[in-house]
DRENNUPA-564085 format. One line per 2 residues: number of its first residue (from 1); their letters; for each residue x, y, z of N, C-alpha, C. Coordinates in pm, 1 decimal. Example, Ala and Ser with C-alpha at 12.3 -4.5 7.8 and 13.67 -1.06 7.14 Angstrom:
BEGIN
1) AS) 1319.0:-569.0:780.0:1230.0:-450.0:780.0:1320.0:-330.0:780.0 | 1285.0:-225.0:708.0:1367.0:-106.0:714.0:1290.0:3.0:787.0
//
This chain:
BEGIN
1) XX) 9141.8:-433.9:10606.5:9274.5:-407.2:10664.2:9263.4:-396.0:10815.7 | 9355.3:-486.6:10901.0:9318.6:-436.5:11015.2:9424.7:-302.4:11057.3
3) XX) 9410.0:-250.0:11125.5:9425.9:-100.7:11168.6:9554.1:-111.9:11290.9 | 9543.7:-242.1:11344.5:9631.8:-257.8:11467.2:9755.4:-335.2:11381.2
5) XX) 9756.4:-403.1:11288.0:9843.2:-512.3:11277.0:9913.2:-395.6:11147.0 | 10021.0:-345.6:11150.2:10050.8:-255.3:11005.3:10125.0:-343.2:10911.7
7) XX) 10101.9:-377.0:10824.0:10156.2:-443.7:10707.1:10182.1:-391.2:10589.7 | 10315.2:-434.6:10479.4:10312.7:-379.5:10388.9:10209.5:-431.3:10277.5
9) XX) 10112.1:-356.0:10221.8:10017.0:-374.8:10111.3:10055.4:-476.8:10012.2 | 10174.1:-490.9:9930.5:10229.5:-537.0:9861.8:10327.7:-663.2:9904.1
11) XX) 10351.5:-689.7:9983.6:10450.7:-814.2:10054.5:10425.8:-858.3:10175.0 | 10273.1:-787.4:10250.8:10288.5:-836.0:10421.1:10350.3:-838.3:10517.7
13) XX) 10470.3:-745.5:10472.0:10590.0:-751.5:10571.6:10510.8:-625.3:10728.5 | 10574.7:-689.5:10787.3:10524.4:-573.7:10971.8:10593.3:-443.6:10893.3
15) XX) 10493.5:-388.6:10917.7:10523.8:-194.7:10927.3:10550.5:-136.2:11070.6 | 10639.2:-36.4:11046.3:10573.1:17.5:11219.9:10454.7:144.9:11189.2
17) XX) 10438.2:161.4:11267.8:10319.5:275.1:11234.1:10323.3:400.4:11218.8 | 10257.6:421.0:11131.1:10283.1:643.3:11074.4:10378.2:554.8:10901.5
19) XX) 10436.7:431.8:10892.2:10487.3:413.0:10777.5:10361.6:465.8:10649.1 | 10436.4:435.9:10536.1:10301.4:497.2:10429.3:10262.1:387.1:10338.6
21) XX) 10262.0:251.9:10412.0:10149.9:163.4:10412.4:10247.3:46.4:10259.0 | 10378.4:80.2:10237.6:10460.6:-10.1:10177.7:10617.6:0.8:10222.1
23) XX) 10632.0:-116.0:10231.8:10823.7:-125.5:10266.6:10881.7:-99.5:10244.2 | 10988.8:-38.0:10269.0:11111.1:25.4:10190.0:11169.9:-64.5:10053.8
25) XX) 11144.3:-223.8:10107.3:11185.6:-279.2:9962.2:11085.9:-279.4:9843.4 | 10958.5:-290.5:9906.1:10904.2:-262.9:9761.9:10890.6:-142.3:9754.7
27) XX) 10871.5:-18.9:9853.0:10919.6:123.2:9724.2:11027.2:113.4:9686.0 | 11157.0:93.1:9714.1:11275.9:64.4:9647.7:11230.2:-4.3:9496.9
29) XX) 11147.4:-132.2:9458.0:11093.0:-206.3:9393.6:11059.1:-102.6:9291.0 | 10967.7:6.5:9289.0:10887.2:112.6:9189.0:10989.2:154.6:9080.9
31) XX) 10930.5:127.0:9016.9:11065.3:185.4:8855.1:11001.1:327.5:8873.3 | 11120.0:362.1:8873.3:11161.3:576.6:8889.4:11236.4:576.6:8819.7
33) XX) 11212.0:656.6:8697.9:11361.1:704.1:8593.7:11325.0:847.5:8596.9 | 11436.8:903.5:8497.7:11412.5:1020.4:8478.9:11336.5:1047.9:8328.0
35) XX) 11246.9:1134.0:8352.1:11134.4:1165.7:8236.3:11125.5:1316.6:8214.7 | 11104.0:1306.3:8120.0:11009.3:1446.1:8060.5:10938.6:1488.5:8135.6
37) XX) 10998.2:1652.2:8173.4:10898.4:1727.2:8247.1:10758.8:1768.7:8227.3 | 10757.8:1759.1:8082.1:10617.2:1751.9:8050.1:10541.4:1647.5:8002.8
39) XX) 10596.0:1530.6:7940.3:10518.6:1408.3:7904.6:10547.1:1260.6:8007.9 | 10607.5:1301.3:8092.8:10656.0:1214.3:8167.8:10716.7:1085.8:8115.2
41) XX) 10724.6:1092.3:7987.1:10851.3:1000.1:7931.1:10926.3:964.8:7956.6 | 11027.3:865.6:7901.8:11186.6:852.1:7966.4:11288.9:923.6:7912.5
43) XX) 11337.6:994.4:7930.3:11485.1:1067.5:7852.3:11586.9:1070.3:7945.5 | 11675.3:1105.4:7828.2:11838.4:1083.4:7919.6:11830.7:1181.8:8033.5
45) XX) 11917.7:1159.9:8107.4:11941.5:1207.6:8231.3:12016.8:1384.4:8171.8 | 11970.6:1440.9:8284.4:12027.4:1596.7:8220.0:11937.7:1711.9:8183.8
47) XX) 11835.2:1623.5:8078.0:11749.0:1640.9:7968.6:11574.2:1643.2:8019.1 | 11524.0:1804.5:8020.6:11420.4:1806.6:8085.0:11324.7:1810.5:8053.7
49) XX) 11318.8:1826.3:7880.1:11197.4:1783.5:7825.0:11271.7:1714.7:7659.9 | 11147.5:1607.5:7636.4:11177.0:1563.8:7511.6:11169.9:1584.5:7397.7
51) XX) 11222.6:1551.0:7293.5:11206.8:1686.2:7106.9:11039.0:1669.0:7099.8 | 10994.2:1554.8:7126.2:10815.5:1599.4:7081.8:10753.1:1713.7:7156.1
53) XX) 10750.9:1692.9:7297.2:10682.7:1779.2:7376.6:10770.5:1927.6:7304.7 | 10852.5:1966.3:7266.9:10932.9:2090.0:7241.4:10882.0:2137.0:7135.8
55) XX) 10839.2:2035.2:7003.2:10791.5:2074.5:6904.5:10648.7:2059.5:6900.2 | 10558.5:1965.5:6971.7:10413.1:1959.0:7054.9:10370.6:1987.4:7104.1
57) XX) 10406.7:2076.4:7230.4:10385.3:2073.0:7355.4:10236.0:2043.2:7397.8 | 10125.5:1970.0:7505.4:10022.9:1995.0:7556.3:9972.6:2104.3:7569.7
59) XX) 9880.6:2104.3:7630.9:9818.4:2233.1:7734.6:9882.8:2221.4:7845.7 | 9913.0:2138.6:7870.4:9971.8:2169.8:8040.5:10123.0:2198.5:8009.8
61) XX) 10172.6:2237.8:8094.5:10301.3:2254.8:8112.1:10407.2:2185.2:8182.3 | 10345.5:2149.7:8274.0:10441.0:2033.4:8383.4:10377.4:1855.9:8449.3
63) XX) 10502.5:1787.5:8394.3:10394.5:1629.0:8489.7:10501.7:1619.3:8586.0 | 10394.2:1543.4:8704.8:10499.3:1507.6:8804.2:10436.2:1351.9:8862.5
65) XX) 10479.0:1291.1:8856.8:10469.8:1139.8:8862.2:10532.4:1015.2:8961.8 | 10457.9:932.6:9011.5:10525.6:829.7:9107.8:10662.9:795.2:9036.8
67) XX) 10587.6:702.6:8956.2:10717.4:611.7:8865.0:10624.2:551.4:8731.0 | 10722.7:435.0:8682.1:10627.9:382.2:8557.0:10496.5:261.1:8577.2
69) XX) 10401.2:311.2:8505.6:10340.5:158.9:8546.5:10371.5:31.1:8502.3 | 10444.6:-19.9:8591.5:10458.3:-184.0:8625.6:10448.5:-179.0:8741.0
71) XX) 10456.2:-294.7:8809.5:10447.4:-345.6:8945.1:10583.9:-307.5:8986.6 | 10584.5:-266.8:9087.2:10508.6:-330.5:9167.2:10375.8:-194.8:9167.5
73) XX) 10402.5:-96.0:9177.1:10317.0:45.8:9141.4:10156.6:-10.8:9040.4 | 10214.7:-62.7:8986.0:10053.9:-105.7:8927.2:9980.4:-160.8:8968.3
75) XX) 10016.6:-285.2:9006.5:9972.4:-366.8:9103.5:9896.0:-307.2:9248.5 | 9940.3:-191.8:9295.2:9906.6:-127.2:9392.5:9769.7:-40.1:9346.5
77) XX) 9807.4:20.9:9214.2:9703.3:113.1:9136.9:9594.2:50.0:9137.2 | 9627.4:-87.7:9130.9:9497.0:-208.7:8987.9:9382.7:-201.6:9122.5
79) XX) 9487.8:-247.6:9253.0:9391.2:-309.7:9379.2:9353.9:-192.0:9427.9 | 9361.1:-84.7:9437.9:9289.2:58.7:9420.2:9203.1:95.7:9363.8
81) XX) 9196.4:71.3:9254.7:9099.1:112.9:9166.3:8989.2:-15.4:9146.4 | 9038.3:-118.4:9127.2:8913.8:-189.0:9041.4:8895.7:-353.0:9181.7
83) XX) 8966.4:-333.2:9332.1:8951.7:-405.2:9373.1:8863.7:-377.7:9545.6 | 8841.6:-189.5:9512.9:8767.8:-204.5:9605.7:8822.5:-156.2:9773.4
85) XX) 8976.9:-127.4:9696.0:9092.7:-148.8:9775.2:9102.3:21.7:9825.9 | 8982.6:120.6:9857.2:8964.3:258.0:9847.3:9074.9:289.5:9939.9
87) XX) 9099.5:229.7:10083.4:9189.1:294.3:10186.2:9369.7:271.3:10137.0 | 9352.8:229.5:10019.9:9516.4:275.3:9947.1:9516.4:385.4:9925.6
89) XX) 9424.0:496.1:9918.6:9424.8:642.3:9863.3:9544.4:708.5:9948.0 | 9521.1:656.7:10084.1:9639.9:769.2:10135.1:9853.2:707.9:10121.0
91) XX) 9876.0:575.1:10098.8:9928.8:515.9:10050.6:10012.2:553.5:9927.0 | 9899.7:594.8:9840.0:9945.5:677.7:9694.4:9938.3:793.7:9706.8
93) XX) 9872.4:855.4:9793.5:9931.7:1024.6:9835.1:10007.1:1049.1:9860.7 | 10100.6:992.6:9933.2:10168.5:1014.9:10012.8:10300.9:979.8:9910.8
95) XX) 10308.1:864.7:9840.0:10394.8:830.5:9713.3:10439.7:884.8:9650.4 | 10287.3:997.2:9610.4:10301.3:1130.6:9512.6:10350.0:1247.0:9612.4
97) XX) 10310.2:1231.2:9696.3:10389.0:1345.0:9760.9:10503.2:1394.2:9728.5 | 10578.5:1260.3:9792.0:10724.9:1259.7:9743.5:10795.3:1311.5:9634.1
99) XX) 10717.4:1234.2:9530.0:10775.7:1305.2:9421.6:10751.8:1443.3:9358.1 | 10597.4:1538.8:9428.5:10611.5:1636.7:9386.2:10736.4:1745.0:9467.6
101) XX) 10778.5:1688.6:9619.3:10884.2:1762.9:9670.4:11011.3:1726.4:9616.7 | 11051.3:1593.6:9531.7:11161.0:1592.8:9463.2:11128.0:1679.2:9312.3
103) XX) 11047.7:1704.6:9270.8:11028.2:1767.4:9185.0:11047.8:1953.6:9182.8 | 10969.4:1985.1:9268.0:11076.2:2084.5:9307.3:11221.9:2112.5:9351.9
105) XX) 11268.4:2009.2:9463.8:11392.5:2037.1:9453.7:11499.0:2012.1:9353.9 | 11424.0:1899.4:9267.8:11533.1:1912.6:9093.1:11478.2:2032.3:9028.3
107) XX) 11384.6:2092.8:9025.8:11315.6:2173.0:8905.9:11273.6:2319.6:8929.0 | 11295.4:2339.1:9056.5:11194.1:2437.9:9127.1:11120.2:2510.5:9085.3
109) XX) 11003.0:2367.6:9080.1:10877.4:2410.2:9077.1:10806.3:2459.3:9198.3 | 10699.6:2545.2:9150.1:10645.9:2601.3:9278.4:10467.1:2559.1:9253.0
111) XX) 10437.4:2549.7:9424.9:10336.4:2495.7:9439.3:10196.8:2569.1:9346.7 | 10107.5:2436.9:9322.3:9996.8:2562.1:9267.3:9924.7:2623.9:9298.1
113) XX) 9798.9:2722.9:9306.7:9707.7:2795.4:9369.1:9625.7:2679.4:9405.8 | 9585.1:2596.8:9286.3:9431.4:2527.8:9372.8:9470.4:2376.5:9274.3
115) XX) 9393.3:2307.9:9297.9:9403.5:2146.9:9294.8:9311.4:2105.4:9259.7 | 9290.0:2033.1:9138.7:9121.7:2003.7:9076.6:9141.3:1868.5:9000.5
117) XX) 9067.5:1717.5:9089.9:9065.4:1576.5:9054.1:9038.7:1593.3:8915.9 | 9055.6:1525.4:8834.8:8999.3:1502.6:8695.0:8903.5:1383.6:8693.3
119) XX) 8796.2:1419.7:8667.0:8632.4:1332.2:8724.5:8634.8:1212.7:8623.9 | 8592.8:1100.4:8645.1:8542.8:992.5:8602.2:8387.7:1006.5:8538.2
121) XX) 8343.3:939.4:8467.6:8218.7:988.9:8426.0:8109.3:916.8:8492.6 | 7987.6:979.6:8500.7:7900.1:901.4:8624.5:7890.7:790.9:8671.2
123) XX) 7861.4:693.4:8490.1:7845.9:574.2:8537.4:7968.5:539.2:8549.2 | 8075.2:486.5:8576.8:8217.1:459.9:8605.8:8248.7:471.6:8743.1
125) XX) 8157.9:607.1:8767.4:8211.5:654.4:8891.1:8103.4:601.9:8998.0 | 7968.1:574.2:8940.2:7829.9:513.3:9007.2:7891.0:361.5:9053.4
127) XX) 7935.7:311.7:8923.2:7982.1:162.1:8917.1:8046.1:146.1:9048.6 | 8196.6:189.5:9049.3:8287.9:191.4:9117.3:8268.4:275.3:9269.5
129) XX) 8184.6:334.4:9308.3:8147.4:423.4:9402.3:8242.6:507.8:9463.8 | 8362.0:527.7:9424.2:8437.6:644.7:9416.0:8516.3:709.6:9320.9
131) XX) 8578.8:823.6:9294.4:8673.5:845.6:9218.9:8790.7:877.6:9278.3 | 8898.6:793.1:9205.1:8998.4:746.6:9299.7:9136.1:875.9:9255.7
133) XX) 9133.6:1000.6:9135.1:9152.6:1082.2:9139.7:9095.8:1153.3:9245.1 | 9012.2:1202.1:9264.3:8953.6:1294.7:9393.5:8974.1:1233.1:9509.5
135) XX) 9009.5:1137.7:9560.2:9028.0:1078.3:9669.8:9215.2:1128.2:9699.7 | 9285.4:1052.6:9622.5:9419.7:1112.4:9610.2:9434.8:1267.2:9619.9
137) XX) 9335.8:1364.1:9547.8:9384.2:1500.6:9540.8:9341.0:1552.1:9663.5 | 9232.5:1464.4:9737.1:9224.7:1560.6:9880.2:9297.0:1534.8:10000.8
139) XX) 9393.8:1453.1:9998.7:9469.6:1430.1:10066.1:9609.0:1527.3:10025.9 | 9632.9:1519.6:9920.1:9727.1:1626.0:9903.1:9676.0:1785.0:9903.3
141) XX) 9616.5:1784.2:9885.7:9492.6:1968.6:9927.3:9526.9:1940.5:10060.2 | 9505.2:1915.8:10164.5:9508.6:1861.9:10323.0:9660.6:1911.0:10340.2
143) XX) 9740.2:1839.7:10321.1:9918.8:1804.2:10343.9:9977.0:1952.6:10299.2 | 9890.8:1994.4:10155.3:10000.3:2094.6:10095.6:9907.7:2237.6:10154.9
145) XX) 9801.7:2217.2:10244.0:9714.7:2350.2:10226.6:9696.0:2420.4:10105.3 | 9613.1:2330.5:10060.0:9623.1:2432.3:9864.0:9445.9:2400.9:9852.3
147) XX) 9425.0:2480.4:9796.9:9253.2:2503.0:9811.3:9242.2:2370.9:9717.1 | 9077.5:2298.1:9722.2:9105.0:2197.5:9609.2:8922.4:2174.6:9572.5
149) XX) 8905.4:2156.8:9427.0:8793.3:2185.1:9411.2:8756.8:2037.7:9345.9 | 8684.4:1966.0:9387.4:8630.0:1824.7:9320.0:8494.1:1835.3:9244.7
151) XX) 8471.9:1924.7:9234.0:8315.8:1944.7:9160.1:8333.5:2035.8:9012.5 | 8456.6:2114.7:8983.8:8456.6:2245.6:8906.0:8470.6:2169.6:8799.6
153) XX) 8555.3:2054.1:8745.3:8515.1:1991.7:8630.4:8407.8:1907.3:8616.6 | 8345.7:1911.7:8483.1:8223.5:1830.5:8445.8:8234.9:1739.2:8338.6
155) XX) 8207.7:1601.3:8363.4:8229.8:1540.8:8214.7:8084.7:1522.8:8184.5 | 8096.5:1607.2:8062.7:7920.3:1643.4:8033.9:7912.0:1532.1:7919.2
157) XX) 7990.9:1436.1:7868.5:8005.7:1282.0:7784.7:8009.6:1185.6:7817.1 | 7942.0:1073.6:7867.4:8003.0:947.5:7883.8:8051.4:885.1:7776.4
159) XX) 8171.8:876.9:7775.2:8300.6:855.3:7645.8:8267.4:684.8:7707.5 | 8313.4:667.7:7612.4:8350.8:469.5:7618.4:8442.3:473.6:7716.5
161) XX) 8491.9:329.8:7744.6:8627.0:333.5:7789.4:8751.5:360.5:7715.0 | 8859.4:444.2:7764.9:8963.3:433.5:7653.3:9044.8:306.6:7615.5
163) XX) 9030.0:165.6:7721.3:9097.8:64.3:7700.7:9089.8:-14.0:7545.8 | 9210.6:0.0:7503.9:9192.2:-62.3:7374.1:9198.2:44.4:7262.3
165) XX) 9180.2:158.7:7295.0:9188.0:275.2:7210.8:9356.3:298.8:7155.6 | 9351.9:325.2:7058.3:9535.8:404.7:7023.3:9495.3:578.8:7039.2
167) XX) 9592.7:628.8:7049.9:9627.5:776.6:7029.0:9510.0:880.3:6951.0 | 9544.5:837.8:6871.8:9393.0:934.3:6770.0:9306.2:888.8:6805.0
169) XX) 9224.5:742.2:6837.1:9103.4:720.8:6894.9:9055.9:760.8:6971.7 | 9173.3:797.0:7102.9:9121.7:867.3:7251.7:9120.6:980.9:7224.6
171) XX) 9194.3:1052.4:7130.9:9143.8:1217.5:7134.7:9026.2:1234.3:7098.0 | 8984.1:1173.3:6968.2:8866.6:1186.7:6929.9:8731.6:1145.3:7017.1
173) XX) 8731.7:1030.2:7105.9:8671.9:975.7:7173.4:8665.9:1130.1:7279.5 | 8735.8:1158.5:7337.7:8709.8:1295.5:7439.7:8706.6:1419.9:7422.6
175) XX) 8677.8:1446.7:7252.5:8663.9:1592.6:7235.0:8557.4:1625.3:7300.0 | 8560.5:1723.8:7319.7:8461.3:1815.2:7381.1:8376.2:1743.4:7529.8
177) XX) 8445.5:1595.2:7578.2:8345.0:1554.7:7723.4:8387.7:1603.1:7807.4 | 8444.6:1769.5:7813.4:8445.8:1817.6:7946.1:8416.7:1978.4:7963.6
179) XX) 8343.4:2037.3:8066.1:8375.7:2138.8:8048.4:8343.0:2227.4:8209.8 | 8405.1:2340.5:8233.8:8397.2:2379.1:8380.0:8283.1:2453.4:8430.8
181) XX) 8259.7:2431.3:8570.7:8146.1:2523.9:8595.1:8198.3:2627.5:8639.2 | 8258.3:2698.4:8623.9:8344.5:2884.5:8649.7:8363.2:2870.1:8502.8
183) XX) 8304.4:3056.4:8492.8:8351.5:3113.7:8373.3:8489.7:3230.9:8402.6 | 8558.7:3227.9:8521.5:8680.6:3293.3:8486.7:8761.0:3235.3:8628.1
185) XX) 8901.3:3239.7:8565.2:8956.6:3111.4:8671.0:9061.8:3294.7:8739.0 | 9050.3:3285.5:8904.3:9155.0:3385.5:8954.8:9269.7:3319.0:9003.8
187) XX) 9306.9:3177.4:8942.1:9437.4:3131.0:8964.9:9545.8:3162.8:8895.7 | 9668.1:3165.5:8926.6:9742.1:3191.0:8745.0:9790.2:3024.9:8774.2
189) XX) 9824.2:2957.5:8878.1:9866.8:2801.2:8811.5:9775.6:2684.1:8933.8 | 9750.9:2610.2:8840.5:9698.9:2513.8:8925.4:9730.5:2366.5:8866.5
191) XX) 9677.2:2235.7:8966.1:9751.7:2100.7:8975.3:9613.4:2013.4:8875.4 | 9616.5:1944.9:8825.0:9517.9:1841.0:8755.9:9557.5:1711.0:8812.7
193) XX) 9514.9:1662.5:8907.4:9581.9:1533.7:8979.0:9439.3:1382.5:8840.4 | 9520.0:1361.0:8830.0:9491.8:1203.9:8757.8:9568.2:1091.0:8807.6
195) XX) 9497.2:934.3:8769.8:9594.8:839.7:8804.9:9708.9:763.0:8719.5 | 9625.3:716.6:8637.0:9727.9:653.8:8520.4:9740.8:723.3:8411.4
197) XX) 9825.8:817.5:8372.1:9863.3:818.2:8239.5:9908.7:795.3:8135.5 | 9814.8:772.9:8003.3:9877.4:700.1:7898.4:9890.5:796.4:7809.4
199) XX) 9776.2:818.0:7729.2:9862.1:927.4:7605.1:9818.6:1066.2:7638.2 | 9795.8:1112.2:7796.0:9740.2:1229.3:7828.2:9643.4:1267.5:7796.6
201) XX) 9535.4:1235.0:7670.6:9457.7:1304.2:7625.7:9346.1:1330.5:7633.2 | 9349.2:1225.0:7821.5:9179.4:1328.1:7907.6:9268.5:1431.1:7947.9
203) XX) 9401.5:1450.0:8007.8:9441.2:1547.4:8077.9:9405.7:1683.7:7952.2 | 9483.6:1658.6:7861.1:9481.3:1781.2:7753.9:9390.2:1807.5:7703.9
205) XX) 9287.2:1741.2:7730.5:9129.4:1787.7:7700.1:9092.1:1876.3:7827.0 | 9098.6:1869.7:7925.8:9053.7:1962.9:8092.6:9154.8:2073.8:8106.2
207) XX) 9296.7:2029.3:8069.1:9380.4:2150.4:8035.6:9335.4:2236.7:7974.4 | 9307.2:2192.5:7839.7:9239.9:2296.0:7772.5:9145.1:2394.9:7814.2
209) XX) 9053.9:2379.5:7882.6:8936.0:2414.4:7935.1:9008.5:2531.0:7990.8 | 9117.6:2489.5:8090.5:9123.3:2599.0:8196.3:9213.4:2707.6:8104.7
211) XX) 9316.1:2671.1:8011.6:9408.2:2737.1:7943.0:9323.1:2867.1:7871.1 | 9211.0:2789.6:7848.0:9096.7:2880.2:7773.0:9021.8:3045.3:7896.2
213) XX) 9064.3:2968.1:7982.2:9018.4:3078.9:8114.4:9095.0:3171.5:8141.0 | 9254.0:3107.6:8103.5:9353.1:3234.4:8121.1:9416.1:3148.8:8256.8
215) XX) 9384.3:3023.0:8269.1:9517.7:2993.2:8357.1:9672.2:2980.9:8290.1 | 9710.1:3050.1:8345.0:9866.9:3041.3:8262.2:9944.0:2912.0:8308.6
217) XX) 9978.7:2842.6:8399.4:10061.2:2746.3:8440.2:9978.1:2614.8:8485.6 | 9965.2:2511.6:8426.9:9949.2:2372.2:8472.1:10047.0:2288.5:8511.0
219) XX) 10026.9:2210.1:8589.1:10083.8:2127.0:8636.2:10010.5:1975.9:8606.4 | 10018.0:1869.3:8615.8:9972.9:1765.4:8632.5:10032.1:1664.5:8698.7
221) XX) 9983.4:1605.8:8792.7:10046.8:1489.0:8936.6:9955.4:1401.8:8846.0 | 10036.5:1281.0:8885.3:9974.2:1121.9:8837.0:10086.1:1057.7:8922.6
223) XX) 10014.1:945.4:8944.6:10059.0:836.3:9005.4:10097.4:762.2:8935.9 | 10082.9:700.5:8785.7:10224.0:657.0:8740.5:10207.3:658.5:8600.7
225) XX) 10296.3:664.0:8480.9:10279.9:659.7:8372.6:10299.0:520.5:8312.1 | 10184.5:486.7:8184.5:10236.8:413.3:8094.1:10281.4:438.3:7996.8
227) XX) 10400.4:401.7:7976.1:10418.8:379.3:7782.6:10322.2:344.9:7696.2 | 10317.7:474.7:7627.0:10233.0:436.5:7479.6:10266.9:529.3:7360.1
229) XX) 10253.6:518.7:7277.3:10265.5:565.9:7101.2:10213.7:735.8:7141.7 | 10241.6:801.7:7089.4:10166.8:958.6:7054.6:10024.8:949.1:6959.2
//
C-alpha cells in the first residue's frame, strides 16, 4: 500500500486522509440489518433478541457486529486474513468501532473492563504469522482505553479446521481446546473480540471459561456474521 496515495481498499477510489481506508460507497455497500443482540442474527426490527437465543441462550450475553458476511465486508475480511493483507487491521477497527458506539446508543450498552482476542491455534497462527483477532482488539484497547490481554487465553488443542464442519461437529471439535491462564477473573464484564462468526461455538467455548471465573457480563465484537444452521 502506498502511504502517500490514499485509496479505497475495495474500489481504488482517492481517499483523503485520516479516512478509514474505504469509501463511503462501499461502506454504504456492507449489508447492516438489524440482528439479535445476542446471536447476531436477523430479526425484525423492534425485536432484540431471537426465540432461540431466549430459550438457548450462550455464555455470552451480548454480540456486536460490522454487518453480514458478503462482500463487500468479506471480501475485505478474505484479503485480511488469508491474503497477507495485515495493514487492513486498522480499517476493520475502526468499522467495528462504529458499530460498538451504535450499539450503545440503540442498547446502552456499557463499555467492558478488559478486552481479550480469541487466539488461533499455533500452527494457523505460525502459518499465517499473525492473529488477525488480536490485531483488531488492540486497536480498539488503544481507541477505547480498556485494558486488553492477548496472551490470557490458551488453545491448549489444535482442533482441525472448522471449514466444512455443521453445528454439532464444531462443538464437538472444540470441547475443551481452550483454557485461561488466571484462576480468578476481577472483571465483572469483558469484550471477546473474534472475526467471522458462524455458529459461535469457539466463542461459547472461551465464554465459558471465563463465565466459570465469575465473569458476569460478556460481550462479543466480530466483524461480521455468517448465516448458518444452530
Amino acid at each position: 500500500m502506498n502511504f502517500f496515495d490514499f485509496r479505497c481498499v475495495l474500489c481504488q477510489k482517492n481517499l483523503f486522509m485520516g479516512n478509514n481506508g474505504i469509501c463511503s460507497q462501499c461502506n454504504k455497500a456492507i449489508e447492516r440489518y438489524t440482528y439479535c443482540g445476542c446471536c447476531g442474527m436477523p430479526t425484525p426490527n423492534n425485536v432484540q433478541y431471537c426465540g432461540y437465543c431466549l430459550n438457548s441462550p450462550p455464555y455470552w450475553d451480548h454480540m456486536i457486529i460490522i454487518g453480514h458476511y458478503a462482500p463487500p465486508l468479506s471480501k475485505l475480511i478474505q484479503q485480511f486474513k488469508f491474503h497477507n493483507l495485515f495493514w487492513l487491521d486498522k480499517t476493520l477497527a475502526r468499522l467495528l468501532l462504529l458499530s460498538i458506539y451504535e450499539a450503545r446508543r440503540l442498547h446502552f450498552i456499557n463499555f467492558p473492563d478488559a478486552i481479550f482476542p480469541v487466539p488461533l491455534s499455533h500452527l494457523r497462527q505460525w502459518m499465517r504469522g499473525y492473529n488477525q483477532a488480536d490485531l483488531i482488539a488492540g486497536y480498539l484497547a488503544k481507541w477505547l482505553n480498556i485494558p486488553y490481554y492477548p496472551q490470557h487465553i490458551q488453545r491448549i488443542k489444535n482442533t482441525p479446521t472448522q471449514l466444512g464442519l455443521n453445528a454439532k461437529e464444531r462443538k464437538q471439535n472444540l470441547k475443551d481446546a481452550f483454557a485461561l491462564s488466571i484462576q480468578s477473573s476481577k472483571y465483572h464484564s469483558i469484550a471477546l473480540v473474534d472475526d467471522v462468526i458462524t455458529t459461535g461455538s469457539t466463542l461459547n467455548e472461551v465464554a465459558k471459561c471465563f463465565k466459570t471465573l465469575g465473569v458476569q457480563n460478556i460481550q462479543v465484537w466480530g466483524l461480521a456474521r455468517a448465516y448458518s444452521s444452530r
